[in-house]
C-alpha positions in Angstrom: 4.6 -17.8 31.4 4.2 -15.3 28.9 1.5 -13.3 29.5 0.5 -9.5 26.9 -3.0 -7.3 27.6 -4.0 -5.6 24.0 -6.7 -3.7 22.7 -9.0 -6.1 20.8 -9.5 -4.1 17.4 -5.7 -2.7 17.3 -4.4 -6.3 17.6 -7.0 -7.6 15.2 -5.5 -4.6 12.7 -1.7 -6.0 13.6 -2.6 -9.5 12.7 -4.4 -9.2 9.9 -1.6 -6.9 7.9 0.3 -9.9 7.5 -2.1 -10.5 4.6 -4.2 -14.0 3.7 -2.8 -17.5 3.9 -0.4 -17.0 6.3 -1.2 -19.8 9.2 0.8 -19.1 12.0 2.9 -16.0 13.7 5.4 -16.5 16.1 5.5 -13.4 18.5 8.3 -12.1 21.0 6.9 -10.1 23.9 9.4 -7.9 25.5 9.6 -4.0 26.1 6.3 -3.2 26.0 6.5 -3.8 22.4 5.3 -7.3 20.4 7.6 -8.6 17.2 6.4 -10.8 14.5 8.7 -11.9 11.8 8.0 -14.2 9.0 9.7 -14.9 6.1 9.4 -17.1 2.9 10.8 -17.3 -0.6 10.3 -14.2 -2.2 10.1 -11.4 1.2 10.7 -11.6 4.4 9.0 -8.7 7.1 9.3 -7.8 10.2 6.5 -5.7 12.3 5.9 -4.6 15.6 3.0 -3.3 18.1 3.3 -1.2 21.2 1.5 -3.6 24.1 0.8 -3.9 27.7 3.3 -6.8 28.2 2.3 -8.2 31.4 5.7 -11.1 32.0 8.2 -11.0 28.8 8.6 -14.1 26.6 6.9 -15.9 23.8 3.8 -16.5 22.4 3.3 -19.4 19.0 0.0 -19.1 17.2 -0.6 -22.4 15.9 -3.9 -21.2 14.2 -4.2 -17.7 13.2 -7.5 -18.1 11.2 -8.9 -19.2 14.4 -7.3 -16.7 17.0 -8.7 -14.2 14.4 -12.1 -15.5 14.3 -12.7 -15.0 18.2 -11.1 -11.5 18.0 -13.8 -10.6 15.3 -16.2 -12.0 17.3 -15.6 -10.5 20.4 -16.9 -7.1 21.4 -14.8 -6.2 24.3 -12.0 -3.8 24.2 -9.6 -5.2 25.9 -8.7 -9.1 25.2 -5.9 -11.4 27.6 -3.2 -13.4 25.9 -0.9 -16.0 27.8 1.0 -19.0 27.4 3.0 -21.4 29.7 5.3 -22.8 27.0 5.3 -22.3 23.0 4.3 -25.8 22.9 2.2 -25.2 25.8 -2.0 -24.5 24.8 -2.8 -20.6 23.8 -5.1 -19.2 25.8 -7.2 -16.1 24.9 -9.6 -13.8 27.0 -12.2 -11.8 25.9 -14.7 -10.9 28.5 -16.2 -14.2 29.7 -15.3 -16.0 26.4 -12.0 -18.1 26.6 -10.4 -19.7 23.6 -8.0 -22.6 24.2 -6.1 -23.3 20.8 -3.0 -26.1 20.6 0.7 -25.1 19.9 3.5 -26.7 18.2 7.2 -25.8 18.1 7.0 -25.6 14.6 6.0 -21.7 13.4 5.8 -22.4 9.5 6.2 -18.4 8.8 9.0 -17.9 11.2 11.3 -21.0 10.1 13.1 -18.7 7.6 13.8 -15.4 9.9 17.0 -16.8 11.8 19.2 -16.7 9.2 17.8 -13.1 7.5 17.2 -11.2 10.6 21.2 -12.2 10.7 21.9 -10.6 7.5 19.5 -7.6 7.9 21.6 -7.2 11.6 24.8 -6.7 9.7 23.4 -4.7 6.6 21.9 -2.0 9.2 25.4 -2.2 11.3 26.9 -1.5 7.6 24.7 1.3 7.0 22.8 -0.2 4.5 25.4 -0.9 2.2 26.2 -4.6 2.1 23.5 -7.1 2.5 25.8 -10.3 2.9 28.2 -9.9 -0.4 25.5 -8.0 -2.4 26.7 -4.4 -2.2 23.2 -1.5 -1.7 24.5 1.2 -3.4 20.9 3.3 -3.4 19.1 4.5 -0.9 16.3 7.3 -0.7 12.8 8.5 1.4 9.6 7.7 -0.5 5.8 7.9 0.6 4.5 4.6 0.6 0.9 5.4 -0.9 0.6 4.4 -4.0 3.2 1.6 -3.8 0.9 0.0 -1.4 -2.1 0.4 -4.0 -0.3 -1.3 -6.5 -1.3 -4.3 -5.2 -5.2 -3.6 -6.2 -3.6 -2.9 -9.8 -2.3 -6.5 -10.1 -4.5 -8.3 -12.1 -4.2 -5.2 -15.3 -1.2 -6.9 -16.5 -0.9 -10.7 -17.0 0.2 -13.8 -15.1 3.4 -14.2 -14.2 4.7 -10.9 -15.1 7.6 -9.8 -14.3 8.4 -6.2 -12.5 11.2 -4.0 -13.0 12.2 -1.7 -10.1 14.5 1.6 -11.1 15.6 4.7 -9.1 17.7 7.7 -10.5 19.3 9.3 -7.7 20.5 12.3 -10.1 16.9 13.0 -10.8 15.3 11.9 -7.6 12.5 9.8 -9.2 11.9 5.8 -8.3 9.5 4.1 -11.1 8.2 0.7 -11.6 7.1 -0.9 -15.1 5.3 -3.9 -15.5 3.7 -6.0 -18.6 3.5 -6.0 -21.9 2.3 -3.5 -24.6 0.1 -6.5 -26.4 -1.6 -7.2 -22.7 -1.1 -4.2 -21.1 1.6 -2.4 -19.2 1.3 -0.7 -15.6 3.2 2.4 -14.9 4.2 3.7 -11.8 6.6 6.6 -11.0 6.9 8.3 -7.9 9.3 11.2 -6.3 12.2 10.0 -4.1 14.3 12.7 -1.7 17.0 12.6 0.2 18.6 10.1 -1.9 22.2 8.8 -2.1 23.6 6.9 -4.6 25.0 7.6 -8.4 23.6 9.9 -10.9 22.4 6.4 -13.5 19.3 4.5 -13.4 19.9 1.2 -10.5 17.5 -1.5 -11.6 16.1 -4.4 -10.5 13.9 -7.1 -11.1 10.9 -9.1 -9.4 8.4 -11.7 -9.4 5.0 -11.4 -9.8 4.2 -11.1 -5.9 5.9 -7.9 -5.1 2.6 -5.9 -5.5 1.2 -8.4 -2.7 4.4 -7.6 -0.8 4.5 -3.7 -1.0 0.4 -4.2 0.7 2.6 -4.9 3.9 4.0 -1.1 4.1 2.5 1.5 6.2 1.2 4.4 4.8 4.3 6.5 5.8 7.1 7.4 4.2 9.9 4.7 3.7 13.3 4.6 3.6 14.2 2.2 0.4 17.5 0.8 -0.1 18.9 -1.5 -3.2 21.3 -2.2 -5.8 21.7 -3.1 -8.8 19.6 -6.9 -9.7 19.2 -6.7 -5.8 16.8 -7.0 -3.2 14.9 -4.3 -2.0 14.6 -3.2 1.7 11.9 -0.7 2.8 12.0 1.0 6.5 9.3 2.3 9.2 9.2 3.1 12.4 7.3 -0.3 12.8 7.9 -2.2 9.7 10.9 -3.4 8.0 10.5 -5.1 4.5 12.7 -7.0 2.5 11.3 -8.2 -1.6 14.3 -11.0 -3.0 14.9 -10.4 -6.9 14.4 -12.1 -9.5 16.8 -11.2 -11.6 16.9 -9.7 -15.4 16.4 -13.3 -17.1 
């Protein structure tokens, strides 16, 4: 049985940073630390919260809307979380409120993460320069601030636009363009340090979504690393993130 103790309105701030829409989490307890990965087309991420792990192991949340919902809810500061079996019912204390919710075997947000936490294994054994074939050349530190308010800032350009991500190592400066000059364009451009990497602008480009992705950061400095028409990998102390391209076309 896996069984974790947290504080009611930290855990409720861990679970709702994986943003809206996302339906389940699947969640490994060991260390006295909890890991949630999920991962889908265009980003995978990876975040994790210190906890009073009680016995090591699993926990699925079949319905996070719901597990949620009674966290809100309560008012106690502490809430109980334990679990036979993934497939085994969830059950969650909070006081004398108890919520039983059904589990499956099948975590929809997690059934990409095998095969990438692989790949981000071996690009972090590399140093950060390979991710599978793709070669990282560019890495540097960057506050995470207003990246992570670009995602109120999405709806000044139009649908389906396409951002372009470029860092200059020779001048230590990372910028971000978006839009069109008939619709409007959105400008971002930010300081970098510590950077490594050539002396030319490394570019690459993404979908629409990558404001909603950058949300996910903490507000921290990062540690970004990328190529050129690469992904783009962001580090924490307690979040990893990873944004696929899109390439130029």
């Amino acid at each position: 049985m896996t069984k974790i103790t947290v504080k009611r309105k930290e855990f409720l701030g861990f679970l709702s940073s994986f943003g809206k829409g996302i339906p389940d989490l699947r969640i490994d307890c060991a260390g006295g630390r909890l890991t949630v990965e999920i991962a889908y087309a265009w980003y995978y991420l990876r975040k994790q919260f210190l906890a009073d792990v009680n016995t090591e192991g699993v926990l699925h949340i079949a319905d996070l809307d719901k597990l949620l919902l009674f966290l809100k809810s309560s008012k106690q500061d502490e809430v109980v979380i334990r679990q036979t079996a993934p497939t085994k019912p969830l059950y969650i204390e909070g006081g004398g409120n108890k919520l039983q919710l059904p589990s499956t075997d099948d975590i929809e947000s997690a059934t990409k993460t095998v095969v990438i936490r692989k790949l981000i294994k071996e690009c972090q054994e590399s140093g950060w320069s390979k991710f599978g074939k793709i070669s990282l050349s560019t890495h540097a530190s960057i506050a995470t601030k207003d990246l992570i308010s670009l995602a109120g800032m999405r709806g000044l350009v139009s649908k389906d636009t396409q951002f372009k991500l470029r860092i200059h190592c020779g001048e230590n400066e990372m910028g971000i363009v978006a839009g069109k000059a008939t619709s409007g364009r959105l400008f971002t451009t930010l300081p970098v340090w510590d950077s490594d990497g050539p002396a030319t602008t490394v570019e690459s480009f993404f979908s629409e979504k990558m404001p909603m992705c950058l949300q996910f950061l903490d507000e921290e400095d990062a540690r970004m690393h990328m190529g050129k028409s690469t992904c783009v990998i962001f580090e924490q102390t307690n979040t990893l993130l990873m944004i696929v391209d899109e390439g130029d076309d």
